[in-house]
C-alpha positions in Angstrom: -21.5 -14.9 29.4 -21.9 -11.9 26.6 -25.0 -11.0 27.8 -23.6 -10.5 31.5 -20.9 -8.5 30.0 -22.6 -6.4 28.3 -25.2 -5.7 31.3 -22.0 -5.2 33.3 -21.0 -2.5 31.0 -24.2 -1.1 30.6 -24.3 -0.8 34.6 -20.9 0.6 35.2 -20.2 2.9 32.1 -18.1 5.5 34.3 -15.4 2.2 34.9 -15.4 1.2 31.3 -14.6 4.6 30.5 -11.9 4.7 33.0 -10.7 1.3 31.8 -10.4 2.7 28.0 -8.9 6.0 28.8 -6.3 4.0 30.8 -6.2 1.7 27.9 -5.6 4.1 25.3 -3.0 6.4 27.7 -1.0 3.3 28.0 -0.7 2.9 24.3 0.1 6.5 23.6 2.8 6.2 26.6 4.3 2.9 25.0 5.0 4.7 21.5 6.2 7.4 22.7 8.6 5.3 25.0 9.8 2.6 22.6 12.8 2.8 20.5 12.7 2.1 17.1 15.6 1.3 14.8 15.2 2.3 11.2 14.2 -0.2 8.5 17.7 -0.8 6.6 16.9 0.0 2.7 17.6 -3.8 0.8 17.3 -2.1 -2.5 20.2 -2.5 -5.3 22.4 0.8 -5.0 21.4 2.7 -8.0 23.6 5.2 -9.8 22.5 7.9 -12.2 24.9 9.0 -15.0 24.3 12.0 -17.1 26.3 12.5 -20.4 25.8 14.2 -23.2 26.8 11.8 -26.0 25.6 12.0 -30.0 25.2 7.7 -29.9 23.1 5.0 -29.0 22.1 4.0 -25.6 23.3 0.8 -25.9 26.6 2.3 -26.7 26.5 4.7 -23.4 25.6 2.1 -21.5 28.5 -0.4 -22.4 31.3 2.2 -22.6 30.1 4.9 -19.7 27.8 3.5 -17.2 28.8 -0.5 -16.8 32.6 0.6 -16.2 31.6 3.3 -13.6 28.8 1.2 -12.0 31.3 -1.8 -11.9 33.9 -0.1 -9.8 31.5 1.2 -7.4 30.3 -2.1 -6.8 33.6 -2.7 -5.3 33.7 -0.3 -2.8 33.2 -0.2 0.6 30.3 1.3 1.8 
């Protein structure tokens, strides 16, 4: 079965060309054509305080960032 196959295409390699250029146009014609929505980002919303402070991390964290990140956590959108 292959073998006749491949004899086929050995034969009659003008019509395989034509088949994979007609192949290969209808793929470039089907991207160009199909709508794609946009992947929605899953990721946790990430917010990026900068302060200028003379203490510990730990402390900036606990007294400015977790009070600001908490209350945008709440809103919408």
């Amino acid at each position: 079965m292959i073998g006749r196959i491949i004899e086929f295409s050995a034969r009659h390699r003008g019509l395989v060309f034509l088949v994979t250029a007609a192949a290969v146009a209808a793929g470039v014609w089907s991207m160009r054509h199909l709508p794609l929505d946009a992947t929605p980002d899953l990721s946790d919303t990430q917010v990026i305080v900068y302060s200028k402070w003379d203490r510990s991390p730990d402390v900036i964290e606990d007294q400015v960032t977790y009070p600001i990140v908490s209350s945008l956590l709440g809103a919408p959108k």
